[in-house]
Backbone as ProteinMPNN parsed JSONL, in Angstrom:
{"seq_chain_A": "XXXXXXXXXXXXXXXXXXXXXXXXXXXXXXXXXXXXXXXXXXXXXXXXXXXXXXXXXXXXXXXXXXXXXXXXXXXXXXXXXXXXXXXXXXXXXXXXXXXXXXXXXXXXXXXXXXXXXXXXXXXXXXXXXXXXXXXXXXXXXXXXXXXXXXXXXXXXXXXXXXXXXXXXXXXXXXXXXXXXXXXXXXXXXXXXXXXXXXXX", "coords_chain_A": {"N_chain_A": [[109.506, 99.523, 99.28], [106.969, 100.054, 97.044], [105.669, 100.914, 94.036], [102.752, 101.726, 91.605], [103.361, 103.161, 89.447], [106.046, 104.755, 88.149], [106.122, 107.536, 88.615], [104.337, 107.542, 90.784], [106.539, 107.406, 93.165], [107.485, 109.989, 93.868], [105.862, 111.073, 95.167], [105.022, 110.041, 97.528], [107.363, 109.114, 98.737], [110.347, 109.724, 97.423], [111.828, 112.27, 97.491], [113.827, 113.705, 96.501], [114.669, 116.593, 94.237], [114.851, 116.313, 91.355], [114.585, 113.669, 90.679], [114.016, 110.981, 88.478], [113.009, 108.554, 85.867], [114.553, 108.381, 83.576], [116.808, 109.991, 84.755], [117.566, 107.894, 86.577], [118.054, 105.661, 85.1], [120.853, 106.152, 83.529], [122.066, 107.906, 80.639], [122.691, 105.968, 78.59], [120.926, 103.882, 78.453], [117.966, 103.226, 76.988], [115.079, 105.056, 77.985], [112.755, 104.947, 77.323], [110.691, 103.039, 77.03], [110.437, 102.03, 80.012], [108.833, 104.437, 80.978], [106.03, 105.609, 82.606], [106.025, 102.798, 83.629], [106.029, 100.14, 86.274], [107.628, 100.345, 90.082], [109.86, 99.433, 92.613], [111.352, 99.323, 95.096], [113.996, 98.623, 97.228], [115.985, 98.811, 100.485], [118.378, 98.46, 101.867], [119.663, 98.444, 105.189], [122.424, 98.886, 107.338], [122.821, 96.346, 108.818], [121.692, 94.157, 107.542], [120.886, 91.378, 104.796], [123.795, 91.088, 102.297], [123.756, 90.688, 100.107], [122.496, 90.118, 97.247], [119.384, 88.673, 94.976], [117.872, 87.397, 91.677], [114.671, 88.709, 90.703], [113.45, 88.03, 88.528], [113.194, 85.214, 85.886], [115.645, 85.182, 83.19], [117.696, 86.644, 80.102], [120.456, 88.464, 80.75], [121.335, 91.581, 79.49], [123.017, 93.679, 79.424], [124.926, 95.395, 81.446], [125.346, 98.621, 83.352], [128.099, 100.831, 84.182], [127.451, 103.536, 86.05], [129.493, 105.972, 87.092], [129.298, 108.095, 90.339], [128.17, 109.949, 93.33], [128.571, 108.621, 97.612], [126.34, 108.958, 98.468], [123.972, 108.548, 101.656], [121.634, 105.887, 102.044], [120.229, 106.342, 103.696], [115.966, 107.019, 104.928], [116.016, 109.21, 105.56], [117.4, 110.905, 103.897], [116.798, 110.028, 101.6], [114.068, 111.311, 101.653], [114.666, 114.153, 101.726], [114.339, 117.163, 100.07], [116.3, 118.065, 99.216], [118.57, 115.693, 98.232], [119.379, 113.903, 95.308], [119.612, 111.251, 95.726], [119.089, 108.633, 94.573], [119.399, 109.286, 91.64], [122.016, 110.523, 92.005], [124.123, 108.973, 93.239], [126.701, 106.715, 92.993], [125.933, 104.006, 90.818], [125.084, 100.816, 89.346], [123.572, 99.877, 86.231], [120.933, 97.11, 85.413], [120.193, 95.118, 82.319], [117.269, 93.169, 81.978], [116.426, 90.47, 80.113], [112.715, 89.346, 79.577], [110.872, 86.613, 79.67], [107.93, 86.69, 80.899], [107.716, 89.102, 81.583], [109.183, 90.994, 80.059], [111.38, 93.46, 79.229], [113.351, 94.173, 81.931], [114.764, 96.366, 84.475], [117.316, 96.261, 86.457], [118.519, 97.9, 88.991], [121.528, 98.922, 90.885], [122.925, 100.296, 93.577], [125.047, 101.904, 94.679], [126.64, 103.258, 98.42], [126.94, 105.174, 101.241], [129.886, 103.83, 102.431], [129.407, 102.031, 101.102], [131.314, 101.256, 98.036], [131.683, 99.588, 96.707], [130.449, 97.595, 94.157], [129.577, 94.267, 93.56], [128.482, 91.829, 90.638], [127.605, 88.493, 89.833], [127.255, 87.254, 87.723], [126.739, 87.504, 84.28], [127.262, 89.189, 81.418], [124.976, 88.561, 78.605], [124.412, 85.981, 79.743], [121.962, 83.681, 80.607], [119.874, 83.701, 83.004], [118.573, 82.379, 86.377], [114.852, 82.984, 88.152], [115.858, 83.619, 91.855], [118.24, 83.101, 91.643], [121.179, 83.567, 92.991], [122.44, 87.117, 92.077], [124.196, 89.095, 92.977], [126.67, 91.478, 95.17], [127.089, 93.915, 97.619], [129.452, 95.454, 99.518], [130.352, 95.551, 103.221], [127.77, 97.926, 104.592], [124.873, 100.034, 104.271], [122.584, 99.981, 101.374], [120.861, 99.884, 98.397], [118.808, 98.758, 96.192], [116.906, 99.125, 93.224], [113.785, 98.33, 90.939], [112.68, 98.552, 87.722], [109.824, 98.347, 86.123], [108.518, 97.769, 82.718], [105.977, 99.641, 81.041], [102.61, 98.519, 82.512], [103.392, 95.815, 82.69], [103.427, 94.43, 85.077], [101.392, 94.235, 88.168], [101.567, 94.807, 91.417], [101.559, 93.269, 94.126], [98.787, 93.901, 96.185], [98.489, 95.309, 98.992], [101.081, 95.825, 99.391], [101.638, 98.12, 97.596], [99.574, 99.613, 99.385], [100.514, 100.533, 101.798], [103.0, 101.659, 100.932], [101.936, 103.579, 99.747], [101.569, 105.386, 101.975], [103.744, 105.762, 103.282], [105.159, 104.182, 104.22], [107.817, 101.327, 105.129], [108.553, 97.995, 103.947], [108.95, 95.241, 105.353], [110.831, 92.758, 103.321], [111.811, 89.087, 102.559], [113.989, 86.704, 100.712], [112.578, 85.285, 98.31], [110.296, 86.103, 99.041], [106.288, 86.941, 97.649], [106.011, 89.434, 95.628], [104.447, 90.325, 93.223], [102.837, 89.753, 90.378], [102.989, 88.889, 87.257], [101.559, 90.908, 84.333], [101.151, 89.364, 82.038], [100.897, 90.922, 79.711], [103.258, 92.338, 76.921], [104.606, 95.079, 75.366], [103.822, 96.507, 72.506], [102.405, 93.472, 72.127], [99.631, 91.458, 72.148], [98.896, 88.704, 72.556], [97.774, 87.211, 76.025], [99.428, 85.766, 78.246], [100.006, 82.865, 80.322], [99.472, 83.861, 83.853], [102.903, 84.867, 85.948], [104.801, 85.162, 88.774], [105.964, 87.959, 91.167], [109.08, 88.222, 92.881], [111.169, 88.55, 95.708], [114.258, 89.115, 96.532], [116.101, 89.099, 99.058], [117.214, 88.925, 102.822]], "CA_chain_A": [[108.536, 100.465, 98.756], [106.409, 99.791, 95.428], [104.822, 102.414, 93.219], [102.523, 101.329, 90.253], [104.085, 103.891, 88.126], [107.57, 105.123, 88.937], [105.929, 109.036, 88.807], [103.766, 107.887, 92.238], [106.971, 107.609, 93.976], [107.871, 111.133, 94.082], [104.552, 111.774, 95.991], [104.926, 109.558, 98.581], [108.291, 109.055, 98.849], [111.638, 110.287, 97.009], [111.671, 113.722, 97.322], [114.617, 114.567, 95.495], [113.934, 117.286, 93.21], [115.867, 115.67, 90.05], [114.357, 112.157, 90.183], [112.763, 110.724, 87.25], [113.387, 107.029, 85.069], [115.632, 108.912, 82.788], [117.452, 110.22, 85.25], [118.197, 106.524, 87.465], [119.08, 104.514, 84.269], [121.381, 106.949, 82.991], [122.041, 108.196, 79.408], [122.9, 104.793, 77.8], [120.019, 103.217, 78.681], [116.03, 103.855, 76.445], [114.242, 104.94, 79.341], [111.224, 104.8, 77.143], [109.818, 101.446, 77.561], [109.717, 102.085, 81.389], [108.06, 105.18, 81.248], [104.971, 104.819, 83.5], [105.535, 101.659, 84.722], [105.54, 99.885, 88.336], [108.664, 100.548, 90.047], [110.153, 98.717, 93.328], [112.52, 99.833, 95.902], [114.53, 97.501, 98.375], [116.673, 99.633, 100.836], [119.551, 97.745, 102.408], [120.173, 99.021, 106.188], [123.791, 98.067, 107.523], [122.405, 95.106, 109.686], [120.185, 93.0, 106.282], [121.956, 90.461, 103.878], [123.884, 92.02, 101.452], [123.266, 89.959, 98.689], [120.982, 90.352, 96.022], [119.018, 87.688, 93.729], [117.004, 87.786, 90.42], [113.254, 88.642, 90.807], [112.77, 86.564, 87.3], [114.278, 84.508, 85.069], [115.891, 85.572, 81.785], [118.952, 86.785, 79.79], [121.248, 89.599, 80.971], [121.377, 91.924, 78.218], [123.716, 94.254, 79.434], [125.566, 96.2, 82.715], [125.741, 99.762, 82.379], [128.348, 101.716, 84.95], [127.498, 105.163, 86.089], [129.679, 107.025, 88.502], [128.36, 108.917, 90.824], [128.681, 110.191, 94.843], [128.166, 107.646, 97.827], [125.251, 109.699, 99.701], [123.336, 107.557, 102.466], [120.408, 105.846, 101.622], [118.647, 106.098, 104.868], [115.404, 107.547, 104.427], [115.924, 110.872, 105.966], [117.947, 111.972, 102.843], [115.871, 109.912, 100.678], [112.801, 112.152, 101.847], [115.258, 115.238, 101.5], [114.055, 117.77, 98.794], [118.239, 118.825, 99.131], [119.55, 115.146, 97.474], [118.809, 113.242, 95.286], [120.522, 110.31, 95.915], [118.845, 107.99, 93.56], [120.29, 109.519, 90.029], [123.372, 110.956, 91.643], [125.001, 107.793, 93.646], [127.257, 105.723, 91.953], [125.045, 102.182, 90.512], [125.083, 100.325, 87.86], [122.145, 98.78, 85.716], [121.249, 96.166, 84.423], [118.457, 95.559, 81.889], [117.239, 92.061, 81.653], [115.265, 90.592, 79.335], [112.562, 87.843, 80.554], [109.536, 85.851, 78.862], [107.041, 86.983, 81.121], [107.929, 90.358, 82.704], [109.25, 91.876, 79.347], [112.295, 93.977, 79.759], [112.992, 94.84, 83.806], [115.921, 97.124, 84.757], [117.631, 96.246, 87.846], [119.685, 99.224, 89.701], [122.336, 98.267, 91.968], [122.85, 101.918, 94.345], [126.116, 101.865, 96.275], [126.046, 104.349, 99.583], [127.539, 105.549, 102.412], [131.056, 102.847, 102.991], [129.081, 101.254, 100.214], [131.717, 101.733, 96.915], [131.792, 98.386, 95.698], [129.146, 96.525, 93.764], [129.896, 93.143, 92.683], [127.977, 91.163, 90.046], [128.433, 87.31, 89.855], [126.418, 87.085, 86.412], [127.473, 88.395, 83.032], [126.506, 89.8, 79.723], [124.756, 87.443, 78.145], [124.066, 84.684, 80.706], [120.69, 83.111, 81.306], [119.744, 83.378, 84.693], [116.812, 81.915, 86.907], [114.823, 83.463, 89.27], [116.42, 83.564, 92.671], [119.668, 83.189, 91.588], [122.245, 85.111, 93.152], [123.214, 88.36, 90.765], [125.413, 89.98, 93.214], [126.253, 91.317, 96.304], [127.043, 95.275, 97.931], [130.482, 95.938, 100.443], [128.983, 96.25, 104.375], [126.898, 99.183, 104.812], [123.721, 100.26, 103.913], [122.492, 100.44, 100.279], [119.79, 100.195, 97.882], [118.36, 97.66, 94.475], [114.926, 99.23, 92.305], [113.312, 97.403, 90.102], [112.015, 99.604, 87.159], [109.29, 97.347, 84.669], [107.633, 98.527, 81.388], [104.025, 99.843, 81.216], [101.501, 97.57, 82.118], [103.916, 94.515, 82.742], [103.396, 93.692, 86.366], [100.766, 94.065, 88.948], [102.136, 94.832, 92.385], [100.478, 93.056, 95.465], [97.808, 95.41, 96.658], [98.66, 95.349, 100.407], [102.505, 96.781, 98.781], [100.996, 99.251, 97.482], [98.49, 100.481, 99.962], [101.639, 100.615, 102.384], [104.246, 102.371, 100.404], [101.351, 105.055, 99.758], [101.604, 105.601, 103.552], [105.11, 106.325, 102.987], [105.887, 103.01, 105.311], [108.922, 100.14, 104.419], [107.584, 96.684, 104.311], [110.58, 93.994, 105.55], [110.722, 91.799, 102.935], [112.256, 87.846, 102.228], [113.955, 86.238, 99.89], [111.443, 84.335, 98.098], [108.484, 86.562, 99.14], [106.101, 87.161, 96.561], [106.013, 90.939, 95.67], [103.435, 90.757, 92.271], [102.425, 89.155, 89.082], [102.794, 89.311, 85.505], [100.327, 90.733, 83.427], [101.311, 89.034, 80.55], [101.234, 91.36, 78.635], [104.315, 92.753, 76.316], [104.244, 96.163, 75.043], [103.326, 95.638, 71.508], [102.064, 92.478, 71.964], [98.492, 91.37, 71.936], [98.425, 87.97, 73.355], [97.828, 87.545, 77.401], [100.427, 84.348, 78.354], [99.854, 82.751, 82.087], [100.306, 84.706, 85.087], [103.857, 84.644, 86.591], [104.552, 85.687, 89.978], [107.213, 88.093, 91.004], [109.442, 87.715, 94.046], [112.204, 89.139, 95.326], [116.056, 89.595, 96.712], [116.913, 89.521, 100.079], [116.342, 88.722, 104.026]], "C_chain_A": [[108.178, 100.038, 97.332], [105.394, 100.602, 94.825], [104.581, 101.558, 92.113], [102.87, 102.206, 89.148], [105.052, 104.849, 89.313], [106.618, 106.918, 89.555], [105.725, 109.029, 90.716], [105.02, 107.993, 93.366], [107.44, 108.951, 94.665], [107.048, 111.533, 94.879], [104.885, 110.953, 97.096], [106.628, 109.497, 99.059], [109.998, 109.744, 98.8], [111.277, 111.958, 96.634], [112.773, 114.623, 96.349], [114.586, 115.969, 94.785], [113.906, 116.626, 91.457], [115.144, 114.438, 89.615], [113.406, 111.834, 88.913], [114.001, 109.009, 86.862], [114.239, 107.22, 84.525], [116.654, 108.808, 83.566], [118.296, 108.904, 86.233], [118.392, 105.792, 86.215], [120.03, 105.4, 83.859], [121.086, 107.145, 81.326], [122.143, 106.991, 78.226], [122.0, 103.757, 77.842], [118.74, 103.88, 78.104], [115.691, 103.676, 77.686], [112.952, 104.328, 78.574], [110.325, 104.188, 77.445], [109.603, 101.603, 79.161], [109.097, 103.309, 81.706], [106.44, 104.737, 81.799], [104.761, 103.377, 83.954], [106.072, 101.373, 85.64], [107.274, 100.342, 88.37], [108.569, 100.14, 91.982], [111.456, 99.212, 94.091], [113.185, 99.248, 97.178], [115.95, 98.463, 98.946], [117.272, 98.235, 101.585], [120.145, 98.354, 103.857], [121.814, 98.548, 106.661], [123.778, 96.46, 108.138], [121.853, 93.677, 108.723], [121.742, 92.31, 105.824], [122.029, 91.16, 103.378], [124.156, 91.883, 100.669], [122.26, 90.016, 98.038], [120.981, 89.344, 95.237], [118.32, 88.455, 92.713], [115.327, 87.678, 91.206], [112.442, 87.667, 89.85], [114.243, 86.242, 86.648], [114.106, 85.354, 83.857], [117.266, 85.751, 81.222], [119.166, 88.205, 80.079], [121.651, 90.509, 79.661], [122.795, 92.903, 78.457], [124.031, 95.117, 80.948], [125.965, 97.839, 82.114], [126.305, 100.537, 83.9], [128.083, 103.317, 85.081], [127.982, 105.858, 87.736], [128.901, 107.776, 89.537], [129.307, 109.042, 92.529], [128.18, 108.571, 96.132], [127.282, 108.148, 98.893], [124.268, 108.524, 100.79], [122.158, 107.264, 101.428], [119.582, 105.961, 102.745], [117.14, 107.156, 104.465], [114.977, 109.135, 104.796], [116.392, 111.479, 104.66], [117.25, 111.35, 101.318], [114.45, 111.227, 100.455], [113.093, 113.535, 101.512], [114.79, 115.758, 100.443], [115.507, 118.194, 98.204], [118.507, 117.913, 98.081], [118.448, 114.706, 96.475], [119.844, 112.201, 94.82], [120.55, 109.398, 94.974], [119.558, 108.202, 92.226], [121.519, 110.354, 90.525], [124.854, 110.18, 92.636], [125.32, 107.009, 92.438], [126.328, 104.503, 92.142], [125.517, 101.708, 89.574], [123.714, 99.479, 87.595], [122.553, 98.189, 85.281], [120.19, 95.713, 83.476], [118.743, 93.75, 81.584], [115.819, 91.721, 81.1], [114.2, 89.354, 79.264], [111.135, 87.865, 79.802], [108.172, 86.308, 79.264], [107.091, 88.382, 81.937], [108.444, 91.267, 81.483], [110.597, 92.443, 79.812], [112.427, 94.687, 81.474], [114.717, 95.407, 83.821], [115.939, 96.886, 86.467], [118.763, 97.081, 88.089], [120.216, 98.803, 91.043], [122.636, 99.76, 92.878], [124.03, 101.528, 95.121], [125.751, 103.351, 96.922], [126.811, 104.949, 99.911], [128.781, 104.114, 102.661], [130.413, 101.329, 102.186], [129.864, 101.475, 98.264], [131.889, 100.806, 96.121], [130.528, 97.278, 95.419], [129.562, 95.191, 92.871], [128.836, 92.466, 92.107], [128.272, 89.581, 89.818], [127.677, 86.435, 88.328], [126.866, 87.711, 85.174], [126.617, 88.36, 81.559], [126.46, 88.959, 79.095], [123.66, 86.313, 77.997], [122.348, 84.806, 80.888], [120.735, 82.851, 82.417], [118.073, 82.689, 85.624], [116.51, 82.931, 88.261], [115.358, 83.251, 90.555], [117.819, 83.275, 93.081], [120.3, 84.133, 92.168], [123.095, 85.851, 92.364], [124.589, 88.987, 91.606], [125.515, 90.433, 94.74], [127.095, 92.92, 96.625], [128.48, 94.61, 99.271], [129.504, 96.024, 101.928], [128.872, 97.934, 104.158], [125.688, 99.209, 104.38], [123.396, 100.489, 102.142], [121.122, 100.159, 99.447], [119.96, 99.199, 96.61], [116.692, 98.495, 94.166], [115.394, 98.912, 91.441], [112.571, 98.223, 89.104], [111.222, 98.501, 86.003], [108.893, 98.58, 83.864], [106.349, 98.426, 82.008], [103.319, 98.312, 81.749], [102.407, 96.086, 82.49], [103.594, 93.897, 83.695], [102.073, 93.986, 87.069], [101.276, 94.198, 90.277], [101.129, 94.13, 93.375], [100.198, 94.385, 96.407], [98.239, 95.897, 98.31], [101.152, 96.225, 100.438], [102.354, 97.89, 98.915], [100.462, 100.407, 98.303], [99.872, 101.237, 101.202], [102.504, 101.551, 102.286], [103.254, 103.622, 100.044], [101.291, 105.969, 101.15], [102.968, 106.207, 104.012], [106.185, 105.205, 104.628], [106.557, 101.79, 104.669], [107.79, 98.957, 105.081], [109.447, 95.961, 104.248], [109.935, 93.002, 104.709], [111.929, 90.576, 102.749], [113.081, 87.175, 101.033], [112.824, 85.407, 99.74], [109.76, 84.684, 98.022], [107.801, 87.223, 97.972], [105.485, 88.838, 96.466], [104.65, 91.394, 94.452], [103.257, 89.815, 91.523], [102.176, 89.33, 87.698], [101.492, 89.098, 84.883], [99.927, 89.723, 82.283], [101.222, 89.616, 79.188], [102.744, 92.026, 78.171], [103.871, 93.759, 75.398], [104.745, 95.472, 73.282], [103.13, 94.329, 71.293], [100.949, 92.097, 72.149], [98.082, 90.182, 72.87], [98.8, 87.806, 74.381], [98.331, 86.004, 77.392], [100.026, 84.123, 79.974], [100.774, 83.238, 82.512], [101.548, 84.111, 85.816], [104.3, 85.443, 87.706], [106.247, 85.749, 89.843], [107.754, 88.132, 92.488], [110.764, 88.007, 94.187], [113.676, 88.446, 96.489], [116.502, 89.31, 98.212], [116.576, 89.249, 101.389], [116.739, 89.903, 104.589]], "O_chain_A": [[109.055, 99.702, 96.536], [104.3, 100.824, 95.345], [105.428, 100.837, 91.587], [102.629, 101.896, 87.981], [104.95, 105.317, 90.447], [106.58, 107.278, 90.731], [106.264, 109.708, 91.59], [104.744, 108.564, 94.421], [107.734, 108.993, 95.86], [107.415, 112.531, 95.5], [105.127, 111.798, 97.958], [106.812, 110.149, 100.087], [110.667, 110.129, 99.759], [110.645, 112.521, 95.74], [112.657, 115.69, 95.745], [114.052, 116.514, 95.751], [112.966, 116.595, 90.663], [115.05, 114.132, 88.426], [112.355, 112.363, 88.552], [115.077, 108.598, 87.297], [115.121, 106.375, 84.677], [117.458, 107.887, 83.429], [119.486, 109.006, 86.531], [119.287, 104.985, 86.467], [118.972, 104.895, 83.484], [120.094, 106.656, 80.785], [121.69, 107.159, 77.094], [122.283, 102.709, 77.263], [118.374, 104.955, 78.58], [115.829, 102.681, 78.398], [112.247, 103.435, 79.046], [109.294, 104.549, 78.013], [108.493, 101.262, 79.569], [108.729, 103.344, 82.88], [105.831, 103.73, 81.436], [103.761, 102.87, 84.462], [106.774, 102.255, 86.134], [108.01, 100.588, 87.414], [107.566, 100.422, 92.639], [112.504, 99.44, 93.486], [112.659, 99.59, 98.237], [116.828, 98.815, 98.158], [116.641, 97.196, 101.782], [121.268, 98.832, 103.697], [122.239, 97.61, 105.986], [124.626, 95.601, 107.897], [121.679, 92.527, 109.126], [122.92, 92.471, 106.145], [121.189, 92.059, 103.33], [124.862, 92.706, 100.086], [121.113, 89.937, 98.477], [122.013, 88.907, 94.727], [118.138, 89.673, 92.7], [114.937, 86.831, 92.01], [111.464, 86.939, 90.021], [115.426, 86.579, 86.705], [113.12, 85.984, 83.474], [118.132, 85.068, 81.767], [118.342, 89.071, 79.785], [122.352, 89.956, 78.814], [123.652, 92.81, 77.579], [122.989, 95.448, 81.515], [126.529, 98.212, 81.085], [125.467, 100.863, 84.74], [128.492, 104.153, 84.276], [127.421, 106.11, 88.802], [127.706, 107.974, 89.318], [130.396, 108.586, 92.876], [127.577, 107.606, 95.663], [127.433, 107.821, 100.07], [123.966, 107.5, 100.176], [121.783, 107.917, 100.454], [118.378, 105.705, 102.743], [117.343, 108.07, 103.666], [114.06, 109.887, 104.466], [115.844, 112.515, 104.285], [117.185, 111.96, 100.251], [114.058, 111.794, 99.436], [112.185, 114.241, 101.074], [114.688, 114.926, 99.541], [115.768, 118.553, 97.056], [118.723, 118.426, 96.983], [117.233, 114.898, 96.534], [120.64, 112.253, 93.883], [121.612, 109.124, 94.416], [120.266, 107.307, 91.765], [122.147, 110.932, 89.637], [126.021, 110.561, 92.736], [124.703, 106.723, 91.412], [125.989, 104.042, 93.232], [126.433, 102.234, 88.942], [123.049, 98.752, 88.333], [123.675, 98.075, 84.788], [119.069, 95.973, 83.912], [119.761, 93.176, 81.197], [114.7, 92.19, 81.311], [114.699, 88.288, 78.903], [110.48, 88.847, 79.453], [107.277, 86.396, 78.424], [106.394, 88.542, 82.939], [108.21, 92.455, 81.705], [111.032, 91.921, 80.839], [111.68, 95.52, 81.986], [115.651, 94.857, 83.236], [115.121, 97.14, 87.35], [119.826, 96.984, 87.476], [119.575, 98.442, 92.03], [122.159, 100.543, 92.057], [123.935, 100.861, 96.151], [125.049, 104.249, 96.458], [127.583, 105.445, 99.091], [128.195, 103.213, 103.262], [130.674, 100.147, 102.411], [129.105, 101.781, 97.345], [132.208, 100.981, 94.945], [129.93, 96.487, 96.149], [129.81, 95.209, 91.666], [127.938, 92.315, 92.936], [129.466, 89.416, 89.565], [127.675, 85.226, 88.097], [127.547, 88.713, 85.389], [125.735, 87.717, 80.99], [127.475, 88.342, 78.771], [122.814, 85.896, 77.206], [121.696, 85.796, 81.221], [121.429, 81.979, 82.941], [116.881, 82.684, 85.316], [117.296, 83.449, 89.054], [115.432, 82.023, 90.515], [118.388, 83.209, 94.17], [120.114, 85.336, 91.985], [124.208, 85.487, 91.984], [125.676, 89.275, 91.105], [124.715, 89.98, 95.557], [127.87, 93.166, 95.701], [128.403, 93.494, 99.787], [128.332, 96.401, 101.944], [129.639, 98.794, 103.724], [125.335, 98.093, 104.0], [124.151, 101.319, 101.638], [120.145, 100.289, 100.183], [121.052, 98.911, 96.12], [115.654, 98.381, 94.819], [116.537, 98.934, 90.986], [111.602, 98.75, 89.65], [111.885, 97.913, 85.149], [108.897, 99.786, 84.109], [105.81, 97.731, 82.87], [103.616, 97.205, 81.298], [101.631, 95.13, 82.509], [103.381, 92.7, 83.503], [101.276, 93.983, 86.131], [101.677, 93.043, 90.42], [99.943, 94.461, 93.37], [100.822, 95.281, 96.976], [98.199, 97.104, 98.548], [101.947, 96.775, 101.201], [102.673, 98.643, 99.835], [100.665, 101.613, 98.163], [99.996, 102.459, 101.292], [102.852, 102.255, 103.234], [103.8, 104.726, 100.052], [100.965, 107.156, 101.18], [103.151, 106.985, 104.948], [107.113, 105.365, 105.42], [105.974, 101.222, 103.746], [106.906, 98.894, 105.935], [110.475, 96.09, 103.584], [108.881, 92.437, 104.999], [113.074, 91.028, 102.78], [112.312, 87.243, 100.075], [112.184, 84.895, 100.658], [108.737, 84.21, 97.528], [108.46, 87.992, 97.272], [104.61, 89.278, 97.212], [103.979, 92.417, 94.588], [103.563, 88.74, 92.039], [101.209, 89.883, 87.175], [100.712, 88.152, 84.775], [98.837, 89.404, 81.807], [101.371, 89.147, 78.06], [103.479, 92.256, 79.131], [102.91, 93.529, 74.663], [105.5, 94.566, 72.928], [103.64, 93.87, 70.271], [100.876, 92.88, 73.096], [97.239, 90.323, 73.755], [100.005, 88.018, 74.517], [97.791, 85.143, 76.697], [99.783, 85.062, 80.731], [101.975, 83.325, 82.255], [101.426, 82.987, 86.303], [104.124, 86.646, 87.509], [106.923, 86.212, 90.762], [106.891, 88.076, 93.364], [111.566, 87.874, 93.263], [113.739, 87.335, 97.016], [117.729, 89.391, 98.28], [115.347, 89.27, 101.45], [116.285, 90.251, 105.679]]}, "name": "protein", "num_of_chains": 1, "seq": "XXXXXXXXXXXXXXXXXXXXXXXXXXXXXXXXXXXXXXXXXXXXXXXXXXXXXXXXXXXXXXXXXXXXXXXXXXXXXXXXXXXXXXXXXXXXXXXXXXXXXXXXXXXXXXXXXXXXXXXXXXXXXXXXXXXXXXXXXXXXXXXXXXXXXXXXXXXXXXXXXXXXXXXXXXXXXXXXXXXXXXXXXXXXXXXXXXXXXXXX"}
C-alpha cells in the first residue's frame, strides 16, 4: 500500500482510531519532518520472504526500540476501527539518512508469533540500496516507509491501487517511486533517483 501523504492512509486504509506519524515513530523520534509526506506499507503474510532490504542508500542514524503488543497484521484488524496495530505493536525504527531521499524512517512491526526483529546493520554504518537490513521470526508481519514532505513521488499506478484499498505483490528490486530531489530547506533540484523496495 502507498499513500502520498501518510494522512491519505487513514481514508483508505488503516482504520485504527489512534494512528498518526507521531504516533508510529514513537516519542524519541521528530515526527516533524515527515509530517505530510508519502508513506509506504509492505505487509508480510506467513508464506513471503522474511527478510527485509534498504529502499536507498545512506547512513543509519539511529534504531529506536518501542515495546508494544504482537496484534496480527492481517488486514481485517488493520481495517478494524477496534486496533490499532500500527502504533501499539512492538517495532523498532530506524531513521536513515540518504543523499537523495532526505531523511526516510524505516519501521520494522513485529506480529502475531512475530516477537523478534533482527537487524544486521548498525548505528552508524553506510549502507547501499538493496542491502539486506534485517529479517522478522516466521509469521506474518509488517515494514512502512515514512519520507519527508515533498521527497518522493510514488508510481502512479501504486497509488491509484492503494486508493482502492487493494495490496499490490511486490519484488525485491521493483521500482516503487522517485526522488524529487528536493530536501526540505533546500533549493536546488539534484537528478532523479528511483526508489525500490524489500522483499519477494
Amino acid at each position: 500500500m502507498a499513500f502520498k501523504f501518510a494522512e491519505q492512509s487513514t481514508r483508505f486504509w488503516i482504520k485504527g482510531r489512534k494512528f498518526s506519524v507521531r504516533g508510529l515513530l514513537g516519542k524519541e523520534v521528530d515526527s516533524q519532518p515527515f509530517e505530510g509526506g508519502a508513506l509506504v506499507i509492505f505487509r508480510l503474510a506467513p508464506q513471503d520472504y522474511h527478510r527485509f532490504h534498504l529502499p536507498v542508500s545512506g547512513t543509519i542514524e539511529k534504531f529506536v526500540d518501542i515495546p508494544g503488543c504482537l496484534y496480527t497484521v492481517n488486514p481485517i484488524a488493520i481495517n478494524s476501527k477496534y486496533c490499532n496495530v500500527f502504533t501499539e505493536n512492538k517495532r523498532v525504527v530506524s531513521l536513515i539518512s540518504t543523499e537523495d531521499f532526505g531523511k526516510v524512517a524505516f519501521i520494522a512491526i513485529g506480529a502475531t508469533m512475530v516477537g523478534s526483529i533482527t537487524f544486521l546493520k548498525h548505528k552508524g554504518e553506510y549502507a547501499k540500496k538493496g542491502d539486506e537490513f534485517g529479517y522478522f521470526s516466521f509469521g506474518g508481519s509488517t515494514v512502512i516507509c515514512v519520507f519527508e514532505k515533498d521527497a518522493i513521488e510514488i508510481d502512479e499506478d501504486l497509488l491509484q491501487t492503494s486508493a482502492r484499498s487493494l495490496e499490490t505483490l511486490v519484488s525485491v528490486g521493483m521500482k516503487l517511486g522517485t526522488s524529487t530531489g528536493k530536501r526540505v530547506g533546500e533549493d536546488p533540484v539534484r537528478g532523479l533517483k528511483e526508489l525500490s523496495f524489500s522483499r519477494e
